[in-house]
Phi, psi and omega in degrees: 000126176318172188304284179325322170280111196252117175245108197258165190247165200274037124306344203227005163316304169309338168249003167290328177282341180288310153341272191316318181285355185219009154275122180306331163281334159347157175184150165328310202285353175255004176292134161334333207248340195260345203275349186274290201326325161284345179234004162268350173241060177227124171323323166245149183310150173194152176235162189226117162241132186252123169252138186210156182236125196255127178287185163336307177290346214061012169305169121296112180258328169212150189194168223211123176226126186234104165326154190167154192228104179292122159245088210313345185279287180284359171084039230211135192230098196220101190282092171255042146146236199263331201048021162104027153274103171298306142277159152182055161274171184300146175258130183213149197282196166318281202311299203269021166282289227267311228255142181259302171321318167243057175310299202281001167259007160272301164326320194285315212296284181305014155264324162259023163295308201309295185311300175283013152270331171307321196245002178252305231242113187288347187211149159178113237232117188237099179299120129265160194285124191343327187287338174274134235207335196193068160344330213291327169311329158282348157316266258283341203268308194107057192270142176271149184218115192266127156303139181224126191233129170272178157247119138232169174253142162284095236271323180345317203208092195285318205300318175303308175299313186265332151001274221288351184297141163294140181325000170259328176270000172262357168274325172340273196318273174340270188336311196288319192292313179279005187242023191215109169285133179240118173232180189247160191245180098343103184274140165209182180314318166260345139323308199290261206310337168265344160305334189299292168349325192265312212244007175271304176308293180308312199300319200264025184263281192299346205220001202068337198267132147269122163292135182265169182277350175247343143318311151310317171295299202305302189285342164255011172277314181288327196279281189302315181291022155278301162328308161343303170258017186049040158235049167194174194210126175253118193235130194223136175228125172277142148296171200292000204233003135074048139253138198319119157244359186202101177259118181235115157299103179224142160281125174267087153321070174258019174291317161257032179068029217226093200262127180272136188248106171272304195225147180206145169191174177204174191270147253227341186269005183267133174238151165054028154197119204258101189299337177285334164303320204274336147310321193278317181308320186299303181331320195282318166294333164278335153296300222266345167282328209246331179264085161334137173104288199312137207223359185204145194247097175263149189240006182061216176265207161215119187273349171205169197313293198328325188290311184304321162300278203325321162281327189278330123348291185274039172022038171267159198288144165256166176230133183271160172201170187237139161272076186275168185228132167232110178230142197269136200295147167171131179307323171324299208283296161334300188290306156325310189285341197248351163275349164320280171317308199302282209299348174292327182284303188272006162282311192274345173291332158351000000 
């Protein structure tokens, strides 16, 4: 491992967070305190490794927290995306983001993140975060690298943001806003279960997904330590008889100013009014009244056109960002991968 390169331990927390608060890539979800708590509520065993790279001074100037999974039958080390990580891409202070100078101590610094991960990891799949800007060392390494486009909105100027809507989706939201009560809820046993209800409802209507039960554990075991800590929110609009018709999860970033519209679902019996806009506007505002700093409402990605109108509709901005991608060539890797298919095909054949 180069000098510089560093894998660090929880001796070392305090300066991995300092990082992370003062990274244009930073995020809630990269904090020290989030990375066990996400790898303690997963269904299968998952580690966490932090790589960090130290300037002149011995700071930390950039680090890596990369989530992975052993798969001890195959011998096999395998990094698929976020694990309920929204990012989980390199991390770079102000300076190697920002400074046009230290262009060539950025570059070296992402050639050996590319290079030791490229050489630990038999597969590995990397959400970055928008703020990262600029992949080609890992091209250079011989990384695949996919466009990924979010949506959000700039929380700036609400009065300017329902401007710009066309006169049908900004009557939507009004219509909604007035045939609907909207609050932040408490998550609790019975909060929990009727969102679950709601959002149970939507995955397997609207998506095909069934929730499994321990997914369910998992997802109110992370929803109360979030809660805790005031970074998450269950934003809900009732009917007159003040049952749940619209449910939003949503994560408070305020490492990057950012309340993330995490789960989203509405009852399935409702016609001719489409409630979820007019949630996601209450959601954005009421954040934006009570949590000093936020400055953007993410809507994530959009996986198929209708999601992509639909956002494009709520005049939210896109942003680009990168997927890199890596797998190490090995039959194992190979074999694994074509048995993958094999049970996807006959899962859908079904």
């Amino acid at each position: 491992m180069p000098q510089n390169l560093i894998v660090l331990d929880a001796s070392q927390d305090a300066l991995w967070d300092e990082l992370v608060l003062s990274s244009p890539q930073g995020s809630e979800f990269m904090l020290s305190a989030w990375l066990p708590m996400l790898a303690s509520t997963l269904n299968s065993p998952l580690q966490v490794e932090r790589i960090g790279y130290l300037g002149k001074d011995r700071k930390l100037i950039a680090g890596w927290a990369i989530p992975y999974q052993e798969l001890r039958l195959w011998k096999l080390r395998i990094s698929n995306g976020g694990y309920g990580l929204r990012y989980s891409g390199p991390l770079l202070n102000q300076a190697l983001s920002e400074d046009p100078r230290k262009t060539m101590v950025r570059n070296q610094v992402l050639s050996q993140f590319a290079a030791y991960a490229g050489a630990r990891y038999d597969s590995i799949v990397v959400e970055c975060h928008p703020a990262f800007t600029d992949p080609r060392e890992f091209i250079y390494a011989g990384w695949s690298i996919a466009p990924v486009y979010q949506y959000r909105w700039n929380l700036s100027d609400p009065d300017a943001l329902l401007a710009s809507l066309d006169n049908e989706k900004r009557r939507e939201i009004r219509r909604g806003l007035e045939s609907f009560q909207f609050s932040r809820e408490r998550i609790d046993k019975q909060s929990f279960e009727q969102f679950l209800t709601i959002y149970r409802s939507t995955m397997q209507h609207r998506h095909d997904i069934g929730l499994g039960e321990d997914w369910v554990k998992n997802l109110e075991r992370r929803l109360l330590w979030m809660q805790d800590i005031d970074a998450c929110g269950l934003f809900v609009a009732k009917n007159d008889a003040s049952e749940y018709a619209a449910v939003l999860l949503a994560i408070i970033s305020r490492a990057d100013h950012t309340v993330y519209f995490w789960m989203a679902g509405y009852d399935q019996n409702l016609k001719g009014n489409k409630v979820l806009s007019s949630l996601y506007w209450f959601t954005g505002q009421e954040i934006l009244g009570s949590t000093p700093g936020i400055k953007f409402a993410d809507f994530s990605v959009a996986p198929s056109r209708s999601l992509s109108q639909y956002k494009d509709l709520l005049r939210a901005d896109i942003t680009l960002s990168f997927r890199m991608i890596h797998d190490k060539r090995s039959w194992k890797q190979n074999l694994r991968n074509g048995l993958r298919q094999a049970r996807n095909l006959a899962g859908s054949l079904r």
